[in-house]
C-alpha positions in Angstrom: 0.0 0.0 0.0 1.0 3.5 -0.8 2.1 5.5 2.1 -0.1 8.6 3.1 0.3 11.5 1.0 2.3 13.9 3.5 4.5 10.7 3.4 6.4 11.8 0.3 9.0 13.6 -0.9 9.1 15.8 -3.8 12.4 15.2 -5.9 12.5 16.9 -9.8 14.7 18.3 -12.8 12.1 21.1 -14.2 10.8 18.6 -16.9 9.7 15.3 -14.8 9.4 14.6 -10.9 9.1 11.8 -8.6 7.6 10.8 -5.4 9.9 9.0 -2.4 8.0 7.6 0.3 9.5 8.1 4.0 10.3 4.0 3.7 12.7 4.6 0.8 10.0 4.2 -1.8 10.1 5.8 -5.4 6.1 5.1 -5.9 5.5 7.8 -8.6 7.5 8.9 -12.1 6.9 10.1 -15.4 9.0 9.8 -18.0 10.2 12.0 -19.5 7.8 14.2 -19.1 5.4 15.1 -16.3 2.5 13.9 -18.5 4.5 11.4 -20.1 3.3 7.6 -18.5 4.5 6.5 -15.4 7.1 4.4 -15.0 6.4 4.0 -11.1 2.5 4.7 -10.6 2.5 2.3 -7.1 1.1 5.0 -5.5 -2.3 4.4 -7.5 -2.3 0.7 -7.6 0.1 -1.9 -6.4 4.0 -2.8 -6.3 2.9 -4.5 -9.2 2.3 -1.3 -11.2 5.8 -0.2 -11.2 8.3 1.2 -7.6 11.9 1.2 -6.5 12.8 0.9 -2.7 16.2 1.7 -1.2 16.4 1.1 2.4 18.2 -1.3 5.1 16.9 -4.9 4.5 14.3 -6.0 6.4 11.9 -9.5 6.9 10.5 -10.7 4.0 6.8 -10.2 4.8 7.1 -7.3 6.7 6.7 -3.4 5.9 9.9 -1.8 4.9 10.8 0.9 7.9 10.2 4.5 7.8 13.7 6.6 7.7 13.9 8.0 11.3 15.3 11.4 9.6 14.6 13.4 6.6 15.2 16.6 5.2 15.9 18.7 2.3 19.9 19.6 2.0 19.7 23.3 2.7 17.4 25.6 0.1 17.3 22.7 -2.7 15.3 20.1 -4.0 17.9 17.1 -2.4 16.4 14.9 -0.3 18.4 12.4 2.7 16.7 10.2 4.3 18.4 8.6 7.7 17.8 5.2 8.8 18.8 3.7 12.6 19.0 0.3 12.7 20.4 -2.1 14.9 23.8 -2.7 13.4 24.1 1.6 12.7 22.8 4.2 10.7 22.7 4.9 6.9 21.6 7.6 4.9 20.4 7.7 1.1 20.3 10.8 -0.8 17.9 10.7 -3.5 17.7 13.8 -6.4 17.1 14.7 -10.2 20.2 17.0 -12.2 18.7 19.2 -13.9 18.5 18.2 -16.9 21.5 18.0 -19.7 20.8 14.9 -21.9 19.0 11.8 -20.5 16.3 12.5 -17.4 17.9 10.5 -14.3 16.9 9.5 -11.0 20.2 9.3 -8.9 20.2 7.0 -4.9 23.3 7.0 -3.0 23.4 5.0 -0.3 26.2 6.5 2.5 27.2 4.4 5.8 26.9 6.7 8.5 27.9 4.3 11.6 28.2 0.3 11.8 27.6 -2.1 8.6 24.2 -1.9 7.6 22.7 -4.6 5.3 21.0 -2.7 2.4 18.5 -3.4 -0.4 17.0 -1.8 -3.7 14.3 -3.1 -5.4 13.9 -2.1 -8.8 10.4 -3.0 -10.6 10.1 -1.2 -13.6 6.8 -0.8 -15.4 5.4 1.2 -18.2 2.5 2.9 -19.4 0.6 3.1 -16.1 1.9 -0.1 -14.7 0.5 -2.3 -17.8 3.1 -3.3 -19.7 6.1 -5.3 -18.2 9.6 -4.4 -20.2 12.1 -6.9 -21.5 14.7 -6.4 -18.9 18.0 -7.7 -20.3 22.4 -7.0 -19.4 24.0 -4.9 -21.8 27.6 -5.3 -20.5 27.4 -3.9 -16.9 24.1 -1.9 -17.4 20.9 -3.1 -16.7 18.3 -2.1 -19.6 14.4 -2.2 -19.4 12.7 -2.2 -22.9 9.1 -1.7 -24.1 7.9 0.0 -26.8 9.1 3.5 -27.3 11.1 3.4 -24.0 14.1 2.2 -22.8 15.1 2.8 -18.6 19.2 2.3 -17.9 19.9 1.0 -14.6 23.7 2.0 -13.6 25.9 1.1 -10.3 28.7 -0.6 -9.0 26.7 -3.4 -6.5 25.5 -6.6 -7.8 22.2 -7.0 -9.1 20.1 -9.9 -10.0 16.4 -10.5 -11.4 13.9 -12.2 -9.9 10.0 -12.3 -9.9 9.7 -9.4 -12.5 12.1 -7.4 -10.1 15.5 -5.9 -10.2 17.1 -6.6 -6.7 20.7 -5.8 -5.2 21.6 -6.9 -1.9 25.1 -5.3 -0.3 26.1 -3.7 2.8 27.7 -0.2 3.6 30.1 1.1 6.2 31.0 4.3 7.6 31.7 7.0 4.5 31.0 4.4 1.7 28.8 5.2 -0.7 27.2 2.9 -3.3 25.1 4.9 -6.1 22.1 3.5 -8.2 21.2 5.7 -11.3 18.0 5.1 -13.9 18.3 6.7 -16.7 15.4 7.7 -19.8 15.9 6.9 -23.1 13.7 6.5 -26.5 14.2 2.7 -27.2 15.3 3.6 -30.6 18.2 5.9 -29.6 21.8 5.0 -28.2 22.5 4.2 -24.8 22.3 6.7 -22.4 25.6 8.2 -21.2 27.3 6.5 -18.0 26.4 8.4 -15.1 28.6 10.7 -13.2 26.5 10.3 -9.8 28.8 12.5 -7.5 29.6 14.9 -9.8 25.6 15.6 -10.6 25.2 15.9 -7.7 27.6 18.7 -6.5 26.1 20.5 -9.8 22.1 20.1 -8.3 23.5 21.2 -5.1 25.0 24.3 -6.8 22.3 24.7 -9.1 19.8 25.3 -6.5 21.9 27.6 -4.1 22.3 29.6 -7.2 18.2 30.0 -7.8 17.8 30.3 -4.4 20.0 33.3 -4.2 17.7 35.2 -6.3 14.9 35.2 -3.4 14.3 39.2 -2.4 12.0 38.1 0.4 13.8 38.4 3.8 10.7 38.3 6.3 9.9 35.8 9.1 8.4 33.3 7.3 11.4 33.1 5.0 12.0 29.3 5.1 8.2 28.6 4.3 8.5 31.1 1.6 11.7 29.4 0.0 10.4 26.2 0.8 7.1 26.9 -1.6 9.3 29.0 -4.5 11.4 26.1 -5.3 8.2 23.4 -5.4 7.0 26.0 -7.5 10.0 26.0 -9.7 10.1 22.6 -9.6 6.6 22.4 -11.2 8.3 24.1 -14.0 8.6 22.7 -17.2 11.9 24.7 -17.9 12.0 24.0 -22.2 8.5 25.2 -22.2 8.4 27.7 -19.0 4.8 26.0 -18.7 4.0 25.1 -14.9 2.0 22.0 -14.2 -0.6 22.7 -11.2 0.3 19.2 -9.7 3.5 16.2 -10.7 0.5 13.8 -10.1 -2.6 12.5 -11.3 -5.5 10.7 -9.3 -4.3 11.6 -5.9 -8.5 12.2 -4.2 -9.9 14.8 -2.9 -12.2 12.4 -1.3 -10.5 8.8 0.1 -12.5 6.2 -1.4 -14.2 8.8 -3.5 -14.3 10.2 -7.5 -13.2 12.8 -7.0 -9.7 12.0 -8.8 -8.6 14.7 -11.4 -5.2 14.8 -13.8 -3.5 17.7 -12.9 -0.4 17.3 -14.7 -1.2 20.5 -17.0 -1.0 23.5 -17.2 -4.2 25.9 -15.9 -3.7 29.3 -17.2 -5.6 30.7 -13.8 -2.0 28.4 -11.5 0.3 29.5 -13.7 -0.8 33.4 -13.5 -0.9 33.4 -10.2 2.4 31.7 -9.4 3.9 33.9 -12.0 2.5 36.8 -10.1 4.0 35.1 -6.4 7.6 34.7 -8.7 7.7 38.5 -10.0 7.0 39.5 -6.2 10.2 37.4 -5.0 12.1 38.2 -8.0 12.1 35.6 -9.8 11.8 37.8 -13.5 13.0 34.8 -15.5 10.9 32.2 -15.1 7.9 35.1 -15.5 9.3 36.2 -19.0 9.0 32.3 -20.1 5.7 32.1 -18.9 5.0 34.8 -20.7 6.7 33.5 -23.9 4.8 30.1 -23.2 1.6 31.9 -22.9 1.6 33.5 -26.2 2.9 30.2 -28.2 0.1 28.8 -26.2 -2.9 30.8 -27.1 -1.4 32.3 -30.6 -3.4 32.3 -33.3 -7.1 31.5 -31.7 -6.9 33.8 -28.5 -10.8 34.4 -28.5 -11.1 30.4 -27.7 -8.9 30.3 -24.7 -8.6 27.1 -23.3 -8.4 27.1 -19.7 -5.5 24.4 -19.8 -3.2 23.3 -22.0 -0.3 20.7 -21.9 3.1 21.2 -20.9 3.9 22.9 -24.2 1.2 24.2 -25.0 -1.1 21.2 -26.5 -4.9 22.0 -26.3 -6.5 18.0 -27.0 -5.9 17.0 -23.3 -8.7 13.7 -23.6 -9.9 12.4 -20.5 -10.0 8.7 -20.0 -10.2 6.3 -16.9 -6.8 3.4 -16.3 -9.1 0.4 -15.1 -6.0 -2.0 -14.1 -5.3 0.5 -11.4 -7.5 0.5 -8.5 -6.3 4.0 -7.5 -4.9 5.5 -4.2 -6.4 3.6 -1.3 -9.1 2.5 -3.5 -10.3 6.0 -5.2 -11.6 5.1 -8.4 -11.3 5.7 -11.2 -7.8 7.3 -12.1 -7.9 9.1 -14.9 -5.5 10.8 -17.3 -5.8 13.6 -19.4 -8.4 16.3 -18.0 -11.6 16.8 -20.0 -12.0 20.1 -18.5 -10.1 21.7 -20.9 -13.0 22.3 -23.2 -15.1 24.4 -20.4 -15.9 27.9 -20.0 -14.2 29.6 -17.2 -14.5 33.5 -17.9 -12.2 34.7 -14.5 -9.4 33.2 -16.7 -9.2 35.8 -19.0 -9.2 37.9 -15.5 -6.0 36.0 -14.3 -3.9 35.9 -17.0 -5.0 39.8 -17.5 -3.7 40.7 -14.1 -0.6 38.6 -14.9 0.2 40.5 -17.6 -0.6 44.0 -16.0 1.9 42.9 -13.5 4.7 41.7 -15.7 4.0 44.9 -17.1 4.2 47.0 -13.6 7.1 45.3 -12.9 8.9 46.5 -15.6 9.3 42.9 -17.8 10.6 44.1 -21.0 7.6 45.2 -23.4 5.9 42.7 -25.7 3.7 43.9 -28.2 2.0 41.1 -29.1 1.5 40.5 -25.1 -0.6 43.4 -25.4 -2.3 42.8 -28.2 -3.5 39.7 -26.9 -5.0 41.6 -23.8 -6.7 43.9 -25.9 -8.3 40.8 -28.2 -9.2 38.8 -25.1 -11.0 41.9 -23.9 -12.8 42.4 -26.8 -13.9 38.4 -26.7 -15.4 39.5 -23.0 -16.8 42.4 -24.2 -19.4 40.3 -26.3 -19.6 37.2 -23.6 -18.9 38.1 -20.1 -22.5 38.0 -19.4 -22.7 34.2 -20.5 -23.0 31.7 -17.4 -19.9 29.4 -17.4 -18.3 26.5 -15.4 -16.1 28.5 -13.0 -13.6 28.5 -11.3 -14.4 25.3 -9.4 -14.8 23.2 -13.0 -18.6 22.2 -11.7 -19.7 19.2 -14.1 -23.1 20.2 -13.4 -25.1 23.3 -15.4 -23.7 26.5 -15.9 -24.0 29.1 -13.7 -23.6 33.5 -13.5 -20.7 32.4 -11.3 -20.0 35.7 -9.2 -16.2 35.6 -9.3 -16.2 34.5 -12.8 -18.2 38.5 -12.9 -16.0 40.0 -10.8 -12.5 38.4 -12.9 -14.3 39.8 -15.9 -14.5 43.2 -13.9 -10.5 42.7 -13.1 -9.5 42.3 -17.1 -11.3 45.4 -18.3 -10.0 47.2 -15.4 -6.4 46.0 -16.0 -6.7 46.5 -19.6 -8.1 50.1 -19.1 -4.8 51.0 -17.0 -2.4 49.7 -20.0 -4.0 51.8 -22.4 -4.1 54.9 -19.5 -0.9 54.6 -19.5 -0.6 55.3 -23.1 1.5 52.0 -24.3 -1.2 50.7 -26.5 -4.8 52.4 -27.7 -8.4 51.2 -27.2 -11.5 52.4 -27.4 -10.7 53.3 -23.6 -14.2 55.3 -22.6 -16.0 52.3 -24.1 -14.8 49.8 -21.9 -14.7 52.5 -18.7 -18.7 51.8 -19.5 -18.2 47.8 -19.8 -15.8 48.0 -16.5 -18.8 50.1 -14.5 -21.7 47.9 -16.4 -20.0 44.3 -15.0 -19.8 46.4 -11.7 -23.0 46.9 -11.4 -24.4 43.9 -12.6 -22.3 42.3 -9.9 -23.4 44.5 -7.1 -27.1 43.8 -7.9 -27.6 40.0 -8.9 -24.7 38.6 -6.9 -25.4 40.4 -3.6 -27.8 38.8 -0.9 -29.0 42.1 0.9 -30.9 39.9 3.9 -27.6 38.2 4.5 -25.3 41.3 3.7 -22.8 38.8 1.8 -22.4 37.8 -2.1 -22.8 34.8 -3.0 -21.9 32.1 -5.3 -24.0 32.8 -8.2 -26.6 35.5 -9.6 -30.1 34.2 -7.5 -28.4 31.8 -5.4 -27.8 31.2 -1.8 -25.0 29.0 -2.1 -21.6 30.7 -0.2 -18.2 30.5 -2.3 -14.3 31.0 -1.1 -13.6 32.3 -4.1 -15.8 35.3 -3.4 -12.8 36.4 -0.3 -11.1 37.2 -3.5 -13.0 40.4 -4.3 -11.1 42.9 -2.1 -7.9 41.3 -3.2 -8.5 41.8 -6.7 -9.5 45.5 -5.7 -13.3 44.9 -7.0 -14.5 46.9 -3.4 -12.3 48.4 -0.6 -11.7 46.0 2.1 -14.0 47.9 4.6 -17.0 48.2 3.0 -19.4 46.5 4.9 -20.3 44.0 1.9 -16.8 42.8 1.6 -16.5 42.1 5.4 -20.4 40.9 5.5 -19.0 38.3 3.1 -15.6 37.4 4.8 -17.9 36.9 8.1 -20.5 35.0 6.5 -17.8 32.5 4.8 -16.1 32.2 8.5 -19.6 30.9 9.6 -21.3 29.0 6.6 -17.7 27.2 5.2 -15.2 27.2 7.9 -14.5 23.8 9.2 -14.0 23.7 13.3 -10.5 24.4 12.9 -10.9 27.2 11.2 -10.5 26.2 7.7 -12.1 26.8 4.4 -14.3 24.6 2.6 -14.9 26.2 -1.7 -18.5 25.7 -1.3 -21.3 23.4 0.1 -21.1 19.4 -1.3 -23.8 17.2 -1.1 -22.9 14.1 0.0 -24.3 10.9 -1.1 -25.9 13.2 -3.8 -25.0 15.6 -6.6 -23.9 18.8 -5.3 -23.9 22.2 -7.2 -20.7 20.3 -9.1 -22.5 17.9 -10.5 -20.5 15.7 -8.4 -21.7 13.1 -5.4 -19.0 13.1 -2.3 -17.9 15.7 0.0 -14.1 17.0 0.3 -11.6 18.6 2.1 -11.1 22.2 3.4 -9.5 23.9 0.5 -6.0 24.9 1.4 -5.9 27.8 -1.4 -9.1 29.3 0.4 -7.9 29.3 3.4 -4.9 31.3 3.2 -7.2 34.0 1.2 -9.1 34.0 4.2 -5.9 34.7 6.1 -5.5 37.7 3.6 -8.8 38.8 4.0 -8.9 38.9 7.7 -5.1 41.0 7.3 -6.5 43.5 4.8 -9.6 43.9 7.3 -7.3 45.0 9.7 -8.0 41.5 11.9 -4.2 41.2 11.7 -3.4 38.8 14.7 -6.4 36.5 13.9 -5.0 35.9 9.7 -1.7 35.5 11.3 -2.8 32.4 13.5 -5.2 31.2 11.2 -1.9 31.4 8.8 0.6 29.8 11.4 -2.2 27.2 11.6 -2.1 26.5 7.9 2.1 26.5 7.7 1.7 23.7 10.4 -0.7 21.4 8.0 2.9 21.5 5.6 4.5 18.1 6.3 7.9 17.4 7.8 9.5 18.7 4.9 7.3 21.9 4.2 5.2 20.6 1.3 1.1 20.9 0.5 -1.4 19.2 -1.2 -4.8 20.8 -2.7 -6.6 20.3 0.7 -7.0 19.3 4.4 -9.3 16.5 5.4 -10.6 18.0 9.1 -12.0 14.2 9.8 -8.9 12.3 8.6 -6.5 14.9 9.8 -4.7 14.2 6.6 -3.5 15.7 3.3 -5.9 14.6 0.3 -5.5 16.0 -3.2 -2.7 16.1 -5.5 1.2 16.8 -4.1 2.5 19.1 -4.6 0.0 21.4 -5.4 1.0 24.8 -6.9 -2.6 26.3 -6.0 -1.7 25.7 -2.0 2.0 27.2 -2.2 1.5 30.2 -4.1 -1.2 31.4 -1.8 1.3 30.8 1.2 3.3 33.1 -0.5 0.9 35.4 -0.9 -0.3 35.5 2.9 3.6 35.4 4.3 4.2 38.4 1.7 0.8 40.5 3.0 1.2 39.6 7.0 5.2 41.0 6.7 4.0 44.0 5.6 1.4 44.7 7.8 3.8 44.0 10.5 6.0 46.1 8.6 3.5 49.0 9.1 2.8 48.5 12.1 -0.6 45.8 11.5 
């Protein structure tokens, strides 16, 4: 069985990434590619379906032990794991170079103290754990075949087969070090190169201190801050600058549930707003590929923006179900691709509009065509925004007049408006001043519940949303008028679970909710920190600071989030990493350091 989810470990190279379990346990990798099949998918399904274990040997029959140590090495994406065991201690330090040639998962095992017995299992699968490669010698190397791929397994112990499975028994002493290296290739193509395990690593190492050093936030949350920019990086798909919103598919929101989603894509709403937390820490890079992805992305058809698209920029994203895995602790069904890429979200052309109003307030070199395609997605809204869409929740029930789909209709004009004020680019500017106040007001009367003085989640409904505690933040109303905070009070009351966190919106249970959808689900990590913000920007400064301190401590050991909380489970559920949970941390650490700052 695959370990809980706060179990793993994130390890990556900006094009692929993979999951270690706290027993030693790769149970998740794609390659080469984040969307590319898994090679390990254990941790929807079985040993059978593909995992590779490093750890001291244990009983045959029993569960492998959990490392009694792990951590990150300093501000980078290396990962030791520490093991005491009754003949001593032994560490194994598991990362991904960044990529120059063939993707590689690198394991060296170091003897700390004593002689510890050691074992790796190697069971190498493809295509979701389906098809079991040819595994043959080529001289010293060890070669898995199937199809288009081809996995290289490189080191200096022994190895043997047995039972479908790659095995190597040895044992390590104090400062020796044994390294195990897989390598991608196209089955076609030559052999890999040999590894340089020791040498790659001193390069990630240096690599990562190097990005790191870029980091302009200095406040008190600085290691949660850091800790979240470099998932976020990792998420990156650094040929592309795409950013996936999750390395995983399947992973529920409800144990047992359907509520299983394929997340390795990218959403253009994730991706603007971690480019917005990147410019704010000053990352400027990885925004200007964005940027450049963006474009590629949406060039040539902008007025039928896709609210996903793949990795680079691929808009058929086909949703299908894998029925020889049973999914994570028996959520079925898992499903790859993400069918809704073909819905109608309107507050995306809101996000990636106040993306690009900050690249461009934040002095990223001019691009015309950027701003060209601002002004054409404007003038698609102009004719549409008054349509009822999907949202920002991806409902698979009816459409709706989602409020904050309104109100991120509101938030392009109103960003587009200030480019052409500021003379860069012309529009017919009093024309869409009219469409800006027009939305306003439409949002103001048929989203607003005057008994209950607090919007709600669509026109005529009496349904609360989360993503209506983004309305002050996006500057729609001032924090303190009595709507906004009528709002933030009535979410704390209607949606808050009894710890204080934030559910999106009301599920129905054994029965189809507003989603479409039956099952219930977590408290939405992304929400809650926006309530956090909220609470800060109504000057309730000390309570978004607990609620926030609250929300660091839900991280596990090794600082990373899924997409929610499950208040009855006390457990992470969702997708890990999830790039919608860490960008809002940043935004929340950023926000209560400067009302400390002045004096909040």
């Amino acid at each position: 069985m695959a370990g809980r989810i706060e179990d793993y470990a994130l390890i990556g190279d900006m094009q692929t990434a993979a999951l270690v379990c706290r027993d030693g346990t790769a149970d998740w990798l794609c390659l080469p590619r984040f969307d590319s099949h898994a090679t390990f998918a254990g941790l929807l399904g079985t040993e059978e379906h593909g995992f590779w274990r490093i750890g001291p040997a244990h009983p045959s029959g029993a569960a492998p032990p959990h490392a009694d140590r792990r951590r990150y090495r300093g501000d980078s994406l290396v990962l030791e794991s520490e093991w005491d065991t009754p003949r001593g201690t032994v560490r194994v330090i598991d990362f991904m170079p960044p990529r120059d040639g063939a993707p590689q998962l690198i394991r060296i095992v170091e003897g700390v103290s004593g002689r510890v017995p050691m074992r790796s299992s190697l069971r190498m699968r493809f295509s979701y754990g389906r098809v079991v490669p040819w595994v043959h010698k080529v001289g010293d190397r060890t070669v898995a075949v199937a199809g288009p791929d081809s996995v290289w397994l490189d080191t200096s112990a022994e190895t043997f087969g047995k039972d479908l499975t790659t095995y190597s028994d040895f044992t390590v002493s104090p400062g020796e070090r044994v390294a195990f290296t897989i390598s991608w290739q196209p089955s076609h193509g030559q052999a890999p190169a040999l590894p340089d395990p020791e040498g790659s690593l001193e390069a990630t190492e240096e690599f990562w201190r190097e990005w790191v050093e870029h980091c302009t936030y200095h406040g008190p949350y600085r290691d949660a801050v850091v800790r979240s920019l470099i998932t976020l990086k990792a998420l990156t798909y650094a040929p592309t600058g795409g950013i996936v919103a999750a390395p995983t598919t399947s992973l529920p929101e409800d144990i047992g549930g359907s509520r299983n989603w394929d997340y390795r894509f990218t959403w253009l709403r994730d991706a603007a707003i971690t480019l917005s937390s990147l410019l704010r820490t000053g990352y400027r890079e990885e925004a200007r590929a964005w940027r450049e992805w963006l474009l590629r992305a949406v060039a040539g058809d902008p007025e039928n923006l896709q609210i996903m698209y793949g990795i680079a920029g691929e808009r058929e994203l086909g949703e299908a179900e894998l029925p020889w895995l049973p999914g994570y602790e028996n959520s079925s069904p898992v499903r790859i691709g993400n069918g809704a890429a073909g819905q109608l979200q309107l507050d995306v052309y809101g996000e990636v509009t106040e993306a690009l109003h900050l690249a461009h307030m934040t002095g990223l070199a001019r691009n015309d065509y950027a701003s060209l395609l601002q002004l054409r997605l404007i003038g698609y809204l102009e004719d549409h925004w008054n349509e009822p869409d999907e949202g920002i929740w991806e409902v698979r029930g009816p459409r709706r007049h989602f409020v904050h789909s309104k109100v991120m209709a509101w938030v392009a004009v109103d960003r587009t408006i200030k480019l052409l004020e500021s003379g860069d680019v012309d529009g017919p500017l009093e024309r869409w001043r009219e469409l800006r106040e027009d939305i306003h007001r439409d949002v103001c009367e048929k989203g607003y519940d005057k008994e209950r003085n607090t919007f709600t989640q669509s026109y005529g409904s009496k349904e609360l949303d989360a993503s209506l505690l983004l309305i002050p933040q996006m500057g729609f109303l001032p924090p303190d008028d009595k709507r906004v905070i009528g709002t933030i009070e009535a979410i704390q009351r209607e949606l808050s679970t009894p710890d204080g966190f934030v559910l999106r919106y009301p599920t129905a249970g054994e029965d189809a909710g507003v989603d479409g959808l039956e099952g219930d689900e977590g408290a939405f990590l992304a929400c809650s920190f926006w309530l956090a913000d909220d609470l800060a920007m109504i000057g309730r400064v000390d309570e978004a600071r607990q609620l926030f301190e609250r929300l660091l401590a839900l991280r596990n050991d090794l600082g990373l989030l899924a997409e929610e909380w499950d208040p009855r489970l006390q457990r992470q559920v969702g997708n890990f990493p999830q790039a919608f949970s860490h960008v809002p941390l940043i935004d929340t650490a950023l926000r209560l350091t400067a009302s400390s700052a002045f004096g909040g």
